[in-house]
N, CA, C and O atoms as a GROMACS GRO file, in nm:
protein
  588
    1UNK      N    1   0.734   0.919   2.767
    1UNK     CA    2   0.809   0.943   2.646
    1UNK      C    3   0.723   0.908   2.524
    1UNK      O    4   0.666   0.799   2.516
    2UNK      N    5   0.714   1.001   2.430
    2UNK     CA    6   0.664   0.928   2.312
    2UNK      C    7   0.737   0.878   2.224
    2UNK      O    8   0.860   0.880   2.222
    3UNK      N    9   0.641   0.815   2.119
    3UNK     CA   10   0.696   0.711   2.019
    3UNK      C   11   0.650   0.785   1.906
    3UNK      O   12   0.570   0.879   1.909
    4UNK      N   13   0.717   0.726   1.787
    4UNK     CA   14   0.673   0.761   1.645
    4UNK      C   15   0.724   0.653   1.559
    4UNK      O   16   0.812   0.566   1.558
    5UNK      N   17   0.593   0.718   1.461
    5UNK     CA   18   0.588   0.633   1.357
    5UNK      C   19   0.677   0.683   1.222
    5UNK      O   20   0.717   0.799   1.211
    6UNK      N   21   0.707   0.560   1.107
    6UNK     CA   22   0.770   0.654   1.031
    6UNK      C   23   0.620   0.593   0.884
    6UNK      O   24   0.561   0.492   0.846
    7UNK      N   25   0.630   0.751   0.854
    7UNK     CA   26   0.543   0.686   0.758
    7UNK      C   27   0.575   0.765   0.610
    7UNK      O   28   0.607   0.884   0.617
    8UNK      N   29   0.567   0.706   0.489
    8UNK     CA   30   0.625   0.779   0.365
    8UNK      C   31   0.505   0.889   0.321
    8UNK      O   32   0.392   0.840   0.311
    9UNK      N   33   0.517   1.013   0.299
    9UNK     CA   34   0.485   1.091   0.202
    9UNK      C   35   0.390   1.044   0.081
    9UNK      O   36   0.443   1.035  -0.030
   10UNK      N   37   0.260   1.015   0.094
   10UNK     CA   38   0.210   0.979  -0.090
   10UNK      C   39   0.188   1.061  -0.182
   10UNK      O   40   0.110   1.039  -0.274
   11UNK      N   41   0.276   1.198  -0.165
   11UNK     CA   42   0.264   1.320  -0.292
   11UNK      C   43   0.388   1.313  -0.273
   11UNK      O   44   0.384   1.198  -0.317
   12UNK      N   45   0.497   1.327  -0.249
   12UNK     CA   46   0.664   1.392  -0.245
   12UNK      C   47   0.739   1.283  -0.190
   12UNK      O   48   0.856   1.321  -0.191
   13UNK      N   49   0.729   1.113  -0.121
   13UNK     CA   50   0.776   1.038  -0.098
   13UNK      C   51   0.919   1.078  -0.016
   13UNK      O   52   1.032   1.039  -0.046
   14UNK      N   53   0.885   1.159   0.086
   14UNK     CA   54   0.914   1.180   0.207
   14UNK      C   55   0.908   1.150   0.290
   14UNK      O   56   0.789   1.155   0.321
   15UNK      N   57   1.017   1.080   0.437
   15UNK     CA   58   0.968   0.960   0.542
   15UNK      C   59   0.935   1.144   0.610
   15UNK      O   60   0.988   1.254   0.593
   16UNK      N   61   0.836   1.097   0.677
   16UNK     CA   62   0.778   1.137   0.798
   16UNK      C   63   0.797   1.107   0.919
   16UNK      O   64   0.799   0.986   0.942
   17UNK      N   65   0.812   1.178   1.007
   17UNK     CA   66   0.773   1.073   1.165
   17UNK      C   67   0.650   1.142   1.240
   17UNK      O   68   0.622   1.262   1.244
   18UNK      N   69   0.599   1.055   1.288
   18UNK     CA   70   0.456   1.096   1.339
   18UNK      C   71   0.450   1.100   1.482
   18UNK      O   72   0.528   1.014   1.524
   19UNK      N   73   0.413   1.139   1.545
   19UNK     CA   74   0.369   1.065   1.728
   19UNK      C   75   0.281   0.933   1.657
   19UNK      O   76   0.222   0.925   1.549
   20UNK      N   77   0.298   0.841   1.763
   20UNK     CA   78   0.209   0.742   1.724
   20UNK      C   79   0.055   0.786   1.787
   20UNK      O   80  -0.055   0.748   1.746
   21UNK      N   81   0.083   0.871   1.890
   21UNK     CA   82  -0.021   0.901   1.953
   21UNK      C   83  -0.126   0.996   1.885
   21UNK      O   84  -0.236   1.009   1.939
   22UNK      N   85  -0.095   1.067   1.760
   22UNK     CA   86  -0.151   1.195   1.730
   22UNK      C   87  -0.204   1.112   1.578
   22UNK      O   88  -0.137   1.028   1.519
   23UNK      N   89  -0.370   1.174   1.528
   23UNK     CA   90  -0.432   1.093   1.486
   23UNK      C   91  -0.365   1.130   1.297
   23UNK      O   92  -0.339   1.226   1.224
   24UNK      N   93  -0.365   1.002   1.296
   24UNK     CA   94  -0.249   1.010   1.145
   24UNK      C   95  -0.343   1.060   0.981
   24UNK      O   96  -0.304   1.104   0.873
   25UNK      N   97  -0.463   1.028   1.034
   25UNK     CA   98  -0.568   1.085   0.907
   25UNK      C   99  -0.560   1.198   0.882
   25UNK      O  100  -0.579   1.247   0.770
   26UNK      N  101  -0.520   1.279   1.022
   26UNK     CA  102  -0.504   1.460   0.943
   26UNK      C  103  -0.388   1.487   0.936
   26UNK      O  104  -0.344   1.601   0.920
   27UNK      N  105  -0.296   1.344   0.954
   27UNK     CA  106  -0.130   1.457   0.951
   27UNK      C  107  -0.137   1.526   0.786
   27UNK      O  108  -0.211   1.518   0.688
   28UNK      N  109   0.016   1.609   0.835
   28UNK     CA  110   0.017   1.652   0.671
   28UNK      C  111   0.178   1.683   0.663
   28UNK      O  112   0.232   1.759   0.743
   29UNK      N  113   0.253   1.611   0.552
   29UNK     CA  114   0.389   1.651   0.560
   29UNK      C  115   0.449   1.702   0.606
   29UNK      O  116   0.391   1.803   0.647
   30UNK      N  117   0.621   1.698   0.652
   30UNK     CA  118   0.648   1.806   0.687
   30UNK      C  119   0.715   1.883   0.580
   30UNK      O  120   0.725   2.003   0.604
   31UNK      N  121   0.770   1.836   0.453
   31UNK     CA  122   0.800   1.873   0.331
   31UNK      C  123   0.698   1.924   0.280
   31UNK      O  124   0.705   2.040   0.319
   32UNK      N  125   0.602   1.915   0.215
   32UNK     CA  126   0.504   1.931   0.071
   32UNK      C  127   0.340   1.989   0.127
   32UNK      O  128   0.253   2.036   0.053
   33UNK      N  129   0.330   1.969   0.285
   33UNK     CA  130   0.214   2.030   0.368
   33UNK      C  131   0.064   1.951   0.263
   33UNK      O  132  -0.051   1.987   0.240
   34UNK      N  133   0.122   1.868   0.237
   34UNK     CA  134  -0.006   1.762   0.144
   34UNK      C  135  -0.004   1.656   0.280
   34UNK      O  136   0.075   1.632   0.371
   35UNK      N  137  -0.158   1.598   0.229
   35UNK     CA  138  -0.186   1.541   0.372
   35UNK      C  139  -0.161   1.443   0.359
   35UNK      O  140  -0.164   1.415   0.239
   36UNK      N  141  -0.119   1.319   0.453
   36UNK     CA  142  -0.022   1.228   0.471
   36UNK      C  143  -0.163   1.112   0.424
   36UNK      O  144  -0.136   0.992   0.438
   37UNK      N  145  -0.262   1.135   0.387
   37UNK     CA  146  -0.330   0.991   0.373
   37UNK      C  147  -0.458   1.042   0.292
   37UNK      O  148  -0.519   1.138   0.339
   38UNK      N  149  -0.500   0.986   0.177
   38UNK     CA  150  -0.613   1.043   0.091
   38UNK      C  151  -0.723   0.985   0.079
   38UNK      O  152  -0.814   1.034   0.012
   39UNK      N  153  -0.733   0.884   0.136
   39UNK     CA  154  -0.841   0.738   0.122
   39UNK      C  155  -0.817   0.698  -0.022
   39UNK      O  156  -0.922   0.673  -0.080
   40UNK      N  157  -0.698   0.685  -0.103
   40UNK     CA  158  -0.660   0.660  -0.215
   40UNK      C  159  -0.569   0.616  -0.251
   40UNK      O  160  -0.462   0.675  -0.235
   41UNK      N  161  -0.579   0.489  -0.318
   41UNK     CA  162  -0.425   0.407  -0.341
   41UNK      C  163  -0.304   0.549  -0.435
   41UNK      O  164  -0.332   0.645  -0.506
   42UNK      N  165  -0.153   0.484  -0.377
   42UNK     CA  166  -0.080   0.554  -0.402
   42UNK      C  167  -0.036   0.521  -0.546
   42UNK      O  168   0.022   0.414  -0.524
   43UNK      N  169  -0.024   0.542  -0.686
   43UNK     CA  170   0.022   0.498  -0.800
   43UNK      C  171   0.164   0.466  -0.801
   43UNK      O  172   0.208   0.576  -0.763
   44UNK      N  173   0.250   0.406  -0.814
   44UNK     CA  174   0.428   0.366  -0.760
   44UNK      C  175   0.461   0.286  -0.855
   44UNK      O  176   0.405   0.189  -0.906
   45UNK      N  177   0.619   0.370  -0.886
   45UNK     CA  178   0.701   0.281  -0.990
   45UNK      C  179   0.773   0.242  -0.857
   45UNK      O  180   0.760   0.258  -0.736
   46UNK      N  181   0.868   0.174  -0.959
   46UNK     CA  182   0.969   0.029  -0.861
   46UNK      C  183   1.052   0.177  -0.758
   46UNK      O  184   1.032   0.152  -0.639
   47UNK      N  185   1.109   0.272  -0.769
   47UNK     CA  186   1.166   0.322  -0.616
   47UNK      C  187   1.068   0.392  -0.568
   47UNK      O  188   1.117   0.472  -0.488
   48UNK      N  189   0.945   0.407  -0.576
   48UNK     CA  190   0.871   0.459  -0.422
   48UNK      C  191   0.782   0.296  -0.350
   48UNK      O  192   0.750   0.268  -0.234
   49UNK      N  193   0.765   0.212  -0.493
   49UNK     CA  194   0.721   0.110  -0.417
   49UNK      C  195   0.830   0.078  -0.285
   49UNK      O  196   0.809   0.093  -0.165
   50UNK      N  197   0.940   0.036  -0.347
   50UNK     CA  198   1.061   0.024  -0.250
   50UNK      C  199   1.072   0.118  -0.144
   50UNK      O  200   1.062   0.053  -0.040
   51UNK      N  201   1.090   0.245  -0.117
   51UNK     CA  202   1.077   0.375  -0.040
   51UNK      C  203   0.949   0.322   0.025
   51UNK      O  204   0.973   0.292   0.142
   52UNK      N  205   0.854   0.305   0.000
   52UNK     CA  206   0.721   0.277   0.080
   52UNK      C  207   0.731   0.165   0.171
   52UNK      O  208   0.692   0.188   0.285
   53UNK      N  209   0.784   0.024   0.140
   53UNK     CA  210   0.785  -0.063   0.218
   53UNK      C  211   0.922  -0.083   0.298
   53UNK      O  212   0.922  -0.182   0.372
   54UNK      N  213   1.008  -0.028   0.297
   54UNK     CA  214   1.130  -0.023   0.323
   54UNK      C  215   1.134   0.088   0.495
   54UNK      O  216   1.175   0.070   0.609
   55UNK      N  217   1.067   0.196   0.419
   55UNK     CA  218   1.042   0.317   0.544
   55UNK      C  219   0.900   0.315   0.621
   55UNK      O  220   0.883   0.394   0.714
   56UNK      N  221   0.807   0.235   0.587
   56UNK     CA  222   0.702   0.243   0.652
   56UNK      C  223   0.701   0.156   0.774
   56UNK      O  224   0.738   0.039   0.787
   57UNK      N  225   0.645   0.251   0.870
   57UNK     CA  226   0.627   0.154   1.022
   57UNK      C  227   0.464   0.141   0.996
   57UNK      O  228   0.410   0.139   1.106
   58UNK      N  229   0.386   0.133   0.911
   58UNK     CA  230   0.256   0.070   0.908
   58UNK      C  231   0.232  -0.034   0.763
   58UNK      O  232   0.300  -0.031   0.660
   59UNK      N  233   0.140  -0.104   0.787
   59UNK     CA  234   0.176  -0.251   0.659
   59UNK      C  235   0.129  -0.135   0.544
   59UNK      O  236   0.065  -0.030   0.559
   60UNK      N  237   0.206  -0.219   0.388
   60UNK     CA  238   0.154  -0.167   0.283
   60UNK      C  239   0.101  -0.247   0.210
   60UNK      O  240   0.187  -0.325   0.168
   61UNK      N  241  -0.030  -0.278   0.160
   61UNK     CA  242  -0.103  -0.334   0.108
   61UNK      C  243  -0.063  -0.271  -0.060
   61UNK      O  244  -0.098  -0.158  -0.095
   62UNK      N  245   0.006  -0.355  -0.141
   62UNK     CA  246   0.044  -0.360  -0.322
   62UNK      C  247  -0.098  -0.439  -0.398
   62UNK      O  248  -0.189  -0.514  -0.361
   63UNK      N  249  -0.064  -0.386  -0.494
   63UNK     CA  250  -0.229  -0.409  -0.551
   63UNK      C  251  -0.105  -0.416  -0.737
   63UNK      O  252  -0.090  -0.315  -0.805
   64UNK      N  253  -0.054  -0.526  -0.768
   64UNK     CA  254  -0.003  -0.557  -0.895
   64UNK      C  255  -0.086  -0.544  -1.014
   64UNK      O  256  -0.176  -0.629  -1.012
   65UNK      N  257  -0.091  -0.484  -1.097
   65UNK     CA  258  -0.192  -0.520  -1.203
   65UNK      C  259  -0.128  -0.506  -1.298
   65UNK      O  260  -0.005  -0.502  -1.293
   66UNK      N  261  -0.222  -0.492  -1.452
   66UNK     CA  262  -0.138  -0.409  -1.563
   66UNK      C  263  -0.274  -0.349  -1.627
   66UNK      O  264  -0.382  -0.388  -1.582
   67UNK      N  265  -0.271  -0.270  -1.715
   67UNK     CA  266  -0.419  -0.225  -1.764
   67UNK      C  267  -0.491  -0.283  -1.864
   67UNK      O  268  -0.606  -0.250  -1.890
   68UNK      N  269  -0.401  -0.409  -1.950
   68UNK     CA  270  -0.476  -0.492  -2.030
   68UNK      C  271  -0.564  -0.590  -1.919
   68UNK      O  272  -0.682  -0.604  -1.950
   69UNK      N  273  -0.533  -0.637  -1.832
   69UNK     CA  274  -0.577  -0.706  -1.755
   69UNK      C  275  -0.778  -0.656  -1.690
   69UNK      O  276  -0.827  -0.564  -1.626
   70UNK      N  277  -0.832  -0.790  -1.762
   70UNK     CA  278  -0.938  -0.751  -1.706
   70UNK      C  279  -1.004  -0.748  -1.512
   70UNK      O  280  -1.055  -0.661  -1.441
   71UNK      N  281  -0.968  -0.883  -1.493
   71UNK     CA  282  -0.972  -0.866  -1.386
   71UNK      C  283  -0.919  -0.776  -1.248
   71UNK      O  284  -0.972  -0.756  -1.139
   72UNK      N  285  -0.762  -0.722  -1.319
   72UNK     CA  286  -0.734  -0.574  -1.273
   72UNK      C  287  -0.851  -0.471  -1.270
   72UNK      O  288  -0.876  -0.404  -1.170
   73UNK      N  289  -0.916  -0.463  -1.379
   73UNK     CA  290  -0.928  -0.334  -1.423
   73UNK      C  291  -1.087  -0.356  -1.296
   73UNK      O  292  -1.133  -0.274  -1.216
   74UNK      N  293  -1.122  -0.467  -1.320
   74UNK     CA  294  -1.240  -0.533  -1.219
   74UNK      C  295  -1.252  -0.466  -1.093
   74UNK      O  296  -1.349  -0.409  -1.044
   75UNK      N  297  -1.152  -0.480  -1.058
   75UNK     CA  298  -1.095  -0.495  -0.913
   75UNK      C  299  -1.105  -0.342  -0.892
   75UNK      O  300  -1.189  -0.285  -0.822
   76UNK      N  301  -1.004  -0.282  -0.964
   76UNK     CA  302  -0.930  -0.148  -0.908
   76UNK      C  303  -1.055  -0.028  -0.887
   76UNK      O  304  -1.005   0.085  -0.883
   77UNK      N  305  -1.186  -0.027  -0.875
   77UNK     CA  306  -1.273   0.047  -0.793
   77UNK      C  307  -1.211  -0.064  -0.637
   77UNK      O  308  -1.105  -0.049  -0.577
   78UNK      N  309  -1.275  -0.125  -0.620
   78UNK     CA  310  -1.275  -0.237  -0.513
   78UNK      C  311  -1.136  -0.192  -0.432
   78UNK      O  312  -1.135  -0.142  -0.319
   79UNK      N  313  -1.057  -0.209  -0.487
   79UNK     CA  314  -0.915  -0.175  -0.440
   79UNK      C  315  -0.969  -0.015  -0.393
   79UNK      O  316  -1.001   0.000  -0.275
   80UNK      N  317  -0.975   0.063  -0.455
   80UNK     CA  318  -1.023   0.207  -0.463
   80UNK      C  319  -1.126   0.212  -0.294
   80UNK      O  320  -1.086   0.285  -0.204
   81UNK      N  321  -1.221   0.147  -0.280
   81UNK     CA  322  -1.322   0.147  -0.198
   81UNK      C  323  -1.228   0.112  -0.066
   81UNK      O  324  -1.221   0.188   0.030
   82UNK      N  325  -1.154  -0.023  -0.075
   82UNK     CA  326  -1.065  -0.059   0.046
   82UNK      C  327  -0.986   0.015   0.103
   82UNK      O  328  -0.963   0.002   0.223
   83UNK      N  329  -0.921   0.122   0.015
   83UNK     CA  330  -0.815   0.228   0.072
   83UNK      C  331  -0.897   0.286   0.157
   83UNK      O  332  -0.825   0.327   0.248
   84UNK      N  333  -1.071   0.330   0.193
   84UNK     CA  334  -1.108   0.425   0.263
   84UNK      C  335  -1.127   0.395   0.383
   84UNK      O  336  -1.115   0.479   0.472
   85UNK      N  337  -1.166   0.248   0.408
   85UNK     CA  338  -1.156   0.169   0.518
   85UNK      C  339  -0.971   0.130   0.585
   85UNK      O  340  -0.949   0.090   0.700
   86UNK      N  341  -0.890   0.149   0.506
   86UNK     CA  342  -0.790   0.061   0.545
   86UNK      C  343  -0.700   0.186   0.623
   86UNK      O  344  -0.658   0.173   0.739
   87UNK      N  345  -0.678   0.301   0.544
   87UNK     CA  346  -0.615   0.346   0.579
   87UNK      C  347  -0.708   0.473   0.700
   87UNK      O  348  -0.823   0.513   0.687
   88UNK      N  349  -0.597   0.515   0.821
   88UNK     CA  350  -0.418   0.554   0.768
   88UNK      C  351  -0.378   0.383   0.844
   88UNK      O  352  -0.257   0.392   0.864
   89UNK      N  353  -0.415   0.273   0.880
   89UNK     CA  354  -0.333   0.207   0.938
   89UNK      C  355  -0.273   0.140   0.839
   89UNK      O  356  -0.158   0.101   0.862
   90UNK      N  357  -0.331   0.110   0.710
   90UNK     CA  358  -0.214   0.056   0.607
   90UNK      C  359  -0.240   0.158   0.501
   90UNK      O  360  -0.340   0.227   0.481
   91UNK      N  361  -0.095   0.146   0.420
   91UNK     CA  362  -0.084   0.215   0.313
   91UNK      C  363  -0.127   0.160   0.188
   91UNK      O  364  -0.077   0.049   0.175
   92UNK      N  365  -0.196   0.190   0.097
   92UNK     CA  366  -0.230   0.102  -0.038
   92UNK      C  367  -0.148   0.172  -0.162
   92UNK      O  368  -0.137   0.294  -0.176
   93UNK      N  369  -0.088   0.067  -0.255
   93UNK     CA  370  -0.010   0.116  -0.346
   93UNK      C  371  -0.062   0.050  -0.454
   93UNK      O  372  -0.099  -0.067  -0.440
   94UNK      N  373  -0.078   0.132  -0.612
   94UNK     CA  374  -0.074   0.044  -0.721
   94UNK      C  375   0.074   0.014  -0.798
   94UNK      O  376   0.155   0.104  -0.818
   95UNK      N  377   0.088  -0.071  -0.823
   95UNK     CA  378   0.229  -0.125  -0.871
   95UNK      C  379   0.195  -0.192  -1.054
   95UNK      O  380   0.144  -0.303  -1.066
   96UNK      N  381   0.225  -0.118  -1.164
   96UNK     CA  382   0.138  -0.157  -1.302
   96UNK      C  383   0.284  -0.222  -1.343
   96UNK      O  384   0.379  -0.152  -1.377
   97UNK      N  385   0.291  -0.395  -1.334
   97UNK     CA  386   0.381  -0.503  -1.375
   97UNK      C  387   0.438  -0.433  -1.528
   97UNK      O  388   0.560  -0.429  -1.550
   98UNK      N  389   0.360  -0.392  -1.607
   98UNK     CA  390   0.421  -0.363  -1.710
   98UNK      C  391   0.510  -0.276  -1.709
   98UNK      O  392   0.604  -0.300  -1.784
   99UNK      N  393   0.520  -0.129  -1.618
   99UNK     CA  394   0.649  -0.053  -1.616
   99UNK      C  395   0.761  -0.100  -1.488
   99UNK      O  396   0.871  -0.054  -1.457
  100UNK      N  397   0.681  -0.208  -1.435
  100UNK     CA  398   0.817  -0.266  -1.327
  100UNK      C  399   0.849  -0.406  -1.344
  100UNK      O  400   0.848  -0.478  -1.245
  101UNK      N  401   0.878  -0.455  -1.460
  101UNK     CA  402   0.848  -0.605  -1.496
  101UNK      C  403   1.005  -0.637  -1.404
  101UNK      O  404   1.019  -0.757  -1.378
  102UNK      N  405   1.110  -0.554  -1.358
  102UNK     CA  406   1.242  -0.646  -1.307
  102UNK      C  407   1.192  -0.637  -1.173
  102UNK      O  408   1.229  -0.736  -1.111
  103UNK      N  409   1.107  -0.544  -1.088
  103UNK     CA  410   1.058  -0.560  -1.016
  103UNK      C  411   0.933  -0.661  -0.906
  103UNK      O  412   0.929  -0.687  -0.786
  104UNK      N  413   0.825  -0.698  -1.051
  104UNK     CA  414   0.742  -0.794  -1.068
  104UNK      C  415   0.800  -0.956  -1.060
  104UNK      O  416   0.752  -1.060  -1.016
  105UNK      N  417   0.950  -0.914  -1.137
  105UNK     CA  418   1.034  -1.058  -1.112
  105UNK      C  419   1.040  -1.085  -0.972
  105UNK      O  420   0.984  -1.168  -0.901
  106UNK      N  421   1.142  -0.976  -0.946
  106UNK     CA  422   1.208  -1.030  -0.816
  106UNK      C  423   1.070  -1.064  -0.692
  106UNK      O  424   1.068  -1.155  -0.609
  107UNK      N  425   1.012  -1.006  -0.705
  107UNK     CA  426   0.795  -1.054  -0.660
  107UNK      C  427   0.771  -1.167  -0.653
  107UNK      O  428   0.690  -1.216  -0.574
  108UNK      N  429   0.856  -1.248  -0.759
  108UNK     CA  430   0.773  -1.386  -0.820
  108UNK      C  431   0.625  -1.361  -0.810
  108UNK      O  432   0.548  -1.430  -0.743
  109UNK      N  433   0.589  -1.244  -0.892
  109UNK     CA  434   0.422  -1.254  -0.947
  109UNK      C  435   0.464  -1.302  -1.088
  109UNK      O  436   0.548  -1.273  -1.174
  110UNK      N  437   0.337  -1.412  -1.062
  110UNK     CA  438   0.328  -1.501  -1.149
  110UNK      C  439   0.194  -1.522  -1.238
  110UNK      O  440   0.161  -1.605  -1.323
  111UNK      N  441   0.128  -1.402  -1.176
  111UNK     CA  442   0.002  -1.364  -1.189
  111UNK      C  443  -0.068  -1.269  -1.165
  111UNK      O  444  -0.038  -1.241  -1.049
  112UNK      N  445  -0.185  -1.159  -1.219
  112UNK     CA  446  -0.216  -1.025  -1.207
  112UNK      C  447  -0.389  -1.083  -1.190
  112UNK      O  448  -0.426  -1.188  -1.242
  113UNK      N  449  -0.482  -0.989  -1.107
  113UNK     CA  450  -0.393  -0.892  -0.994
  113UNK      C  451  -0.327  -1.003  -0.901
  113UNK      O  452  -0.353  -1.123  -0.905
  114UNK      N  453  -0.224  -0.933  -0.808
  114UNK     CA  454  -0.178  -0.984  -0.708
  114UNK      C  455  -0.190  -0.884  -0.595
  114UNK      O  456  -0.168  -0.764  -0.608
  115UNK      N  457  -0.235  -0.957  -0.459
  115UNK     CA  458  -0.204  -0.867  -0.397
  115UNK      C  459  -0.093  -0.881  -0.299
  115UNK      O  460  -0.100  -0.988  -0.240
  116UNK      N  461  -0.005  -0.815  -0.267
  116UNK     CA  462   0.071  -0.822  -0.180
  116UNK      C  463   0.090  -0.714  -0.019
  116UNK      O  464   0.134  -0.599  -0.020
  117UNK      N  465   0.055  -0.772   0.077
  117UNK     CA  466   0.067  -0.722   0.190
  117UNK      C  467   0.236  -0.742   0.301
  117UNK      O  468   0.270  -0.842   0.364
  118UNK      N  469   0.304  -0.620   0.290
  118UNK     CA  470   0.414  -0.607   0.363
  118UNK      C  471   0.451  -0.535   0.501
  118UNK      O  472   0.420  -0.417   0.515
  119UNK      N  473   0.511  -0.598   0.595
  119UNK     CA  474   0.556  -0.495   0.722
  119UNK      C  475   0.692  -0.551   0.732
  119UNK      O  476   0.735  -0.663   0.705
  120UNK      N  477   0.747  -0.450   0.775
  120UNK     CA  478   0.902  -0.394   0.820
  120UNK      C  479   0.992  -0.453   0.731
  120UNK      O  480   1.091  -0.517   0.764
  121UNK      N  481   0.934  -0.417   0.556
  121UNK     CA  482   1.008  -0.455   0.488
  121UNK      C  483   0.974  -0.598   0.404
  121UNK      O  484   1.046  -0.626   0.308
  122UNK      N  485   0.886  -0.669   0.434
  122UNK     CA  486   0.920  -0.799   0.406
  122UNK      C  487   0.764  -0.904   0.363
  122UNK      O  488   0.677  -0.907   0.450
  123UNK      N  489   0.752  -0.943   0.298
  123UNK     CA  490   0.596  -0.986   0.272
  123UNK      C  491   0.521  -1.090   0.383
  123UNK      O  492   0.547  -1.209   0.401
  124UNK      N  493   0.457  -1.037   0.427
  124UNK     CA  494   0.343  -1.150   0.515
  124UNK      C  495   0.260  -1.215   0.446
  124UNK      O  496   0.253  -1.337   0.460
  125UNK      N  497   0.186  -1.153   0.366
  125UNK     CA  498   0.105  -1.258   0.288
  125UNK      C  499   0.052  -1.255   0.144
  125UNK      O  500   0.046  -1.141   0.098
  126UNK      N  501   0.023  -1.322   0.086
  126UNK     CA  502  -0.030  -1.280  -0.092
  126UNK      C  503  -0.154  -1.324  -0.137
  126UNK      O  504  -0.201  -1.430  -0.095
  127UNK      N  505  -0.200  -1.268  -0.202
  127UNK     CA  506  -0.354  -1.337  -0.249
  127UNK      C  507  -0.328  -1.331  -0.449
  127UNK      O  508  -0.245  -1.252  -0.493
  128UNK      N  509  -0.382  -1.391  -0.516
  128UNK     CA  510  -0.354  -1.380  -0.650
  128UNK      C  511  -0.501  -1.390  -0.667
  128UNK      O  512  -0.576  -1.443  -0.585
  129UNK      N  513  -0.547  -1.324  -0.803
  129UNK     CA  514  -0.651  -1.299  -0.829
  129UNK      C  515  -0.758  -1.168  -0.775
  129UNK      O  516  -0.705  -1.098  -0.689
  130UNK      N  517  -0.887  -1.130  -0.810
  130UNK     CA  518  -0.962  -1.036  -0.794
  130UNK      C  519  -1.029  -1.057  -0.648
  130UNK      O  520  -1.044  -1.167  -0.596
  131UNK      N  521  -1.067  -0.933  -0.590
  131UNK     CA  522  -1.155  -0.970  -0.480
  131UNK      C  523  -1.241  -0.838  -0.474
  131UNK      O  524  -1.209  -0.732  -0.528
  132UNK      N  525  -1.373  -0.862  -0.388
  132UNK     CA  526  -1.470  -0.745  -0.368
  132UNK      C  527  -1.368  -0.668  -0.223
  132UNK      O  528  -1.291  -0.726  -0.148
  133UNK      N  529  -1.402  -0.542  -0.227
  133UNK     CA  530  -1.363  -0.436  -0.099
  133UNK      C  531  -1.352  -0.513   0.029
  133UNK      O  532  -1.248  -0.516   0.094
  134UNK      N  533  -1.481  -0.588   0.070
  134UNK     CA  534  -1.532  -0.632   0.177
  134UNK      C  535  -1.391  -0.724   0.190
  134UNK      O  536  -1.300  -0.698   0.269
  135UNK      N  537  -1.392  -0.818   0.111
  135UNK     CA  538  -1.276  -0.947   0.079
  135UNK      C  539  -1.116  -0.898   0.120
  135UNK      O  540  -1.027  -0.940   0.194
  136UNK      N  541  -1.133  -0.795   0.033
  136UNK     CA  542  -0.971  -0.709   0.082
  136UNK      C  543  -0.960  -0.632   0.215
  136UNK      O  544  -0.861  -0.618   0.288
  137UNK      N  545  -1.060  -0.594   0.225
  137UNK     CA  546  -1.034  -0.496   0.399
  137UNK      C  547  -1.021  -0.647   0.483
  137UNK      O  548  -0.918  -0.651   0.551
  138UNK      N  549  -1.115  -0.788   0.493
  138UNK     CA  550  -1.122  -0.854   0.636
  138UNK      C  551  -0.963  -0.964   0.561
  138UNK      O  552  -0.918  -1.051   0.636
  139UNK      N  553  -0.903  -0.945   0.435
  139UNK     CA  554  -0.772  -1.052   0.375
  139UNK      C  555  -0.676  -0.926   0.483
  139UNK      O  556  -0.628  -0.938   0.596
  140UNK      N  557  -0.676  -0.848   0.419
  140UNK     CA  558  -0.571  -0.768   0.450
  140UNK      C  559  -0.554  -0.775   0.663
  140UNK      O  560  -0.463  -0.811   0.739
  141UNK      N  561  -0.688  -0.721   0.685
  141UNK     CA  562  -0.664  -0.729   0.856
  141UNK      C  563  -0.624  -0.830   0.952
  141UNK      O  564  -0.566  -0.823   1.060
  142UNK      N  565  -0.687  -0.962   0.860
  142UNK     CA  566  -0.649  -1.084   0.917
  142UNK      C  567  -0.517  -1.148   0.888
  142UNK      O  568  -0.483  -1.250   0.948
  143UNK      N  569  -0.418  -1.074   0.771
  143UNK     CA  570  -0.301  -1.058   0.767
  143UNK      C  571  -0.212  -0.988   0.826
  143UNK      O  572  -0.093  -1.019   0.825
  144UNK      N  573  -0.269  -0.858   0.898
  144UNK     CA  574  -0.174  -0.748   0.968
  144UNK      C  575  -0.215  -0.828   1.112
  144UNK      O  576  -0.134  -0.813   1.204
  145UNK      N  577  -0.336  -0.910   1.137
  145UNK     CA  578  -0.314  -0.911   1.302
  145UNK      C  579  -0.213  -1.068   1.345
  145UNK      O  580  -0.168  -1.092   1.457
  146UNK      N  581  -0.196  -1.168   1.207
  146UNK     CA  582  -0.102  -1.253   1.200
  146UNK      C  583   0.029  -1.250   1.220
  146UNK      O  584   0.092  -1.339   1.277
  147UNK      N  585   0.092  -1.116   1.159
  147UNK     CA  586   0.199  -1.098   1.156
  147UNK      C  587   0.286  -1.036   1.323
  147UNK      O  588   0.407  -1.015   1.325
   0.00000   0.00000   0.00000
């Protein structure tokens, strides 16, 4: 019997279901026929962030920033570089605190960047502050194999 995955849409924020077995780098919607993974963080206001971690059966790695922020702005190649390594097994999202500040609340980010790593809904782990690619691909893995 097979299994599937559910994974969201990052052009049309559409759940998907996948075989788990069938290789997820070339899926491609079944709505929008855009391909289910770009090596590129997803840009997200507060309901696809929500839609993303809510419906995803693979972790989503949030990347908080705002664009005054230097050390954001530092980062977000780095962030950029990590999506190519990370995914399709995690999803990467940017989340900009300034258009989701009731969102950022309920976060308790208390600080930019933040990163936040989630599965089946619910946060496993956080890092605050900037990091190189290298830093975020072995934070992030050693967080998905914890959980």
């Amino acid at each position: 019997m097979s299994t599937t995955r559910q994974i969201v849409c990052g052009s049309c924020g559409r759940i998907n279901r996948l075989p788990a077995e069938r290789a997820a780098q070339a899926a491609r919607c079944g709505a929008c026929h855009q391909p289910m993974f770009s090596g590129h963080p997803i840009e997200v206001d507060e309901e696809a962030f929500g839609r993303h971690v809510a419906n995803s059966d693979i972790p989503v790695l949030a990347d908080v920033w705002a664009p005054w922020c230097g050390p954001c702005r530092a980062m977000a190649p780095m962030f950029e570089r990590a999506a190519q390594q990370l995914e399709p097994n995690v999803r990467l999202l940017k989340l900009n605190s300034d258009n989701a500040p009731e969102l950022s609340s309920r976060l308790n980010i208390s600080g930019i960047p933040t990163l936040l790593l989630m599965r089946g809904g619910r946060e496993i782990a956080r890092h605050s502050g900037a990091m190189d690619a290298r830093s975020i691909v072995a934070w992030t893995e050693a967080g998905v194999t914890r959980s």
